[in-house]
C-alpha positions as CSV (number, residue, x, y, z in Angstrom):
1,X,116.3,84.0,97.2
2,X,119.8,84.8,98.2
3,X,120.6,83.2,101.7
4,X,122.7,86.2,103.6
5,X,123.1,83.8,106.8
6,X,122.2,80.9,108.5
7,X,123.0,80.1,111.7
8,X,121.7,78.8,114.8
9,X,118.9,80.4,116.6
10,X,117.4,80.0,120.0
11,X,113.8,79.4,120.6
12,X,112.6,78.5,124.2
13,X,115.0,75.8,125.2
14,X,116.4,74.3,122.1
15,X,118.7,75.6,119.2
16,X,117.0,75.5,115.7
17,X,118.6,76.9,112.5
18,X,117.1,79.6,110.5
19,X,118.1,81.2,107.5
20,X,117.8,85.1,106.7
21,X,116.7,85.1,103.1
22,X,117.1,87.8,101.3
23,X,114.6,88.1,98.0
24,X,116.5,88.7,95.0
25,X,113.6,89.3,92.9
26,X,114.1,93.4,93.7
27,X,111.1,95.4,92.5
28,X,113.3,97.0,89.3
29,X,114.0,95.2,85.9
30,X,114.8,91.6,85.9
31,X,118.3,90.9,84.7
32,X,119.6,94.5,85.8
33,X,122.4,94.8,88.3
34,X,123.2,98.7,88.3
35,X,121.0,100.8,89.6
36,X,121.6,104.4,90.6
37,X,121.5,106.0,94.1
38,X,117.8,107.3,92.9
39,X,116.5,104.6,91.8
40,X,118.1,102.7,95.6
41,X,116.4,105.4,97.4
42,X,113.0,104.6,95.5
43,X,113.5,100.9,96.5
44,X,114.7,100.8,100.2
45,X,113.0,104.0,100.8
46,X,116.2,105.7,102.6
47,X,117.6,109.0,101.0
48,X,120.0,109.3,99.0
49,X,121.7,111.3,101.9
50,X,121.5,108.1,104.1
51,X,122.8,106.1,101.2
52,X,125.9,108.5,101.0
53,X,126.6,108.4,104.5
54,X,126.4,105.1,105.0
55,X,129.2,104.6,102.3
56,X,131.5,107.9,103.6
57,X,130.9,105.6,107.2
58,X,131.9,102.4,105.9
59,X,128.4,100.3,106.6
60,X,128.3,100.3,102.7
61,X,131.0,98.1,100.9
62,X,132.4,99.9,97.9
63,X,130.1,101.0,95.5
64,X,130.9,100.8,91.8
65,X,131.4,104.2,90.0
66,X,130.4,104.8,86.4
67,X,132.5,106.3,83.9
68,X,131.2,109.7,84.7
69,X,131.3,109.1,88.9
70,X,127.9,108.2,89.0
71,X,127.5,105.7,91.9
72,X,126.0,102.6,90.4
73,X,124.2,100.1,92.9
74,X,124.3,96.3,92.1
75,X,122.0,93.9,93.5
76,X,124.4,92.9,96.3
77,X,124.3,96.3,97.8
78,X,120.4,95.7,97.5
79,X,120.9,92.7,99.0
80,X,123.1,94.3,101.4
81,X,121.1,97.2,102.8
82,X,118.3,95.1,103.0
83,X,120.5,93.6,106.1
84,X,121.2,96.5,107.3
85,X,117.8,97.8,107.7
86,X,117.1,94.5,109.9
87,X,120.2,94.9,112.0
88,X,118.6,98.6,112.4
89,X,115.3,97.3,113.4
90,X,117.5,95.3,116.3
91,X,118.1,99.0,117.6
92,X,121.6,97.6,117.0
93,X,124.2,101.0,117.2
94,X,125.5,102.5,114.3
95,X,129.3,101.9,115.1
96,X,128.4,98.3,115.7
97,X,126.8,97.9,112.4
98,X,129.9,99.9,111.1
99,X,132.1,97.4,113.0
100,X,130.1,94.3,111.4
101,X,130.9,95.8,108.1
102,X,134.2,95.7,108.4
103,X,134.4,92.2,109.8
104,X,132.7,90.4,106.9
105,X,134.9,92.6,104.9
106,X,138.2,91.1,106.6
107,X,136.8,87.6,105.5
108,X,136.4,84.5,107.1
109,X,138.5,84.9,109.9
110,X,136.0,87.1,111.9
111,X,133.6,84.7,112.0
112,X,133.8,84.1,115.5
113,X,133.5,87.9,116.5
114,X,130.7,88.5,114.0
115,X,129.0,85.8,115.4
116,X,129.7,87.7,119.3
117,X,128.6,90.7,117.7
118,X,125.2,88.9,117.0
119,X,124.3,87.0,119.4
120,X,124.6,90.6,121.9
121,X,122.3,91.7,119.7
122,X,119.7,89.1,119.5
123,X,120.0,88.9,123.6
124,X,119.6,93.1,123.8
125,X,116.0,92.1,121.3
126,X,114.9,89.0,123.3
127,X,115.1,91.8,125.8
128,X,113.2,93.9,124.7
129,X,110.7,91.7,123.1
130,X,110.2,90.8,126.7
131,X,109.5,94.0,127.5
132,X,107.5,94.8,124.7
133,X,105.1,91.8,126.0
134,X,104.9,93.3,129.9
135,X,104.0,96.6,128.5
136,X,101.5,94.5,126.0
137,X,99.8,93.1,128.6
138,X,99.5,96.3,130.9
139,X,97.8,97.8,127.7
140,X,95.4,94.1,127.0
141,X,94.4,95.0,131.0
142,X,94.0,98.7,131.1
143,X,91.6,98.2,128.0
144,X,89.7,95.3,129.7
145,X,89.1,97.4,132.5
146,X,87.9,100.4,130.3
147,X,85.8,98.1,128.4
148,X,84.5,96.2,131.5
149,X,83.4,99.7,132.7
150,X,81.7,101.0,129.3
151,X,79.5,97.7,129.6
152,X,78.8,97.9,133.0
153,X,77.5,101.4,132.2
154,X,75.3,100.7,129.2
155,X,73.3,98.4,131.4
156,X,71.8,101.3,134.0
């Protein structure tokens, strides 16, 4: 496992730290570390269109060419995509994942406003994990009642 971060995470009332591993083990030969944009696609599942754009966008780091131009992935990207796709499951915006980018590529002194960058994010997902759990429970009710009635007519 490659660890891509760890830092502190909030849960309740207390601060715990968690680590967002990363598996290394990617579902292509062991011991290769260029892949091309095909074979990416095949593993992440985006298109090579989305791969291309996310590079002429800057949310990809530089991509390694071959001698020919081909684009040649290495496990990093992998590794590095795979983050991405999480930080698009936050609903996070495409110009702040673009912005991210080019903070951990400015090094160490952005920690602080990666870290801002973050922790909006994770507040905007607690959120809407809250209201994922309202509307959860609306549902849970709505199908009680439904179910309540369906028994309720079985018995005349």
């Amino acid at each position: 496992m490659t660890v891509i971060d760890s830092s502190p995470v909030q849960t309740d009332s207390k601060r715990t730290t968690a680590t967002c591993e990363v598996p290394t083990g990617h579902p292509l030969p062991e011991g290769r570390d260029h892949y091309t944009i095909s074979e990416v696609a095949a593993v992440t599942g985006l298109t090579a269109h989305t791969l291309r754009w996310y590079e002429r966008i800057g949310l990809m780091p530089h991509v390694d060419r071959s001698h020919t131009g081909q684009r040649r992935f290495r496990n990093r990207d992998l590794d590095w995509l795979s983050l991405v796709g999480k930080l698009r499951l936050t609903g996070m915006p495409v110009a702040d994942m673009v912005r991210y980018a080019e903070l951990v590529r400015a090094g160490k002194d952005t920690f602080e406003e990666r870290q801002d960058l973050l922790e909006a994010t994770r507040r905007d997902v607690i959120h809407r994990i809250a209201e994922l759990q309202d509307t959860l429970a609306v549902l849970d009710h709505k199908i009680d009642v439904y179910a309540d009635a369906r028994r309720a007519s079985e018995r005349f």
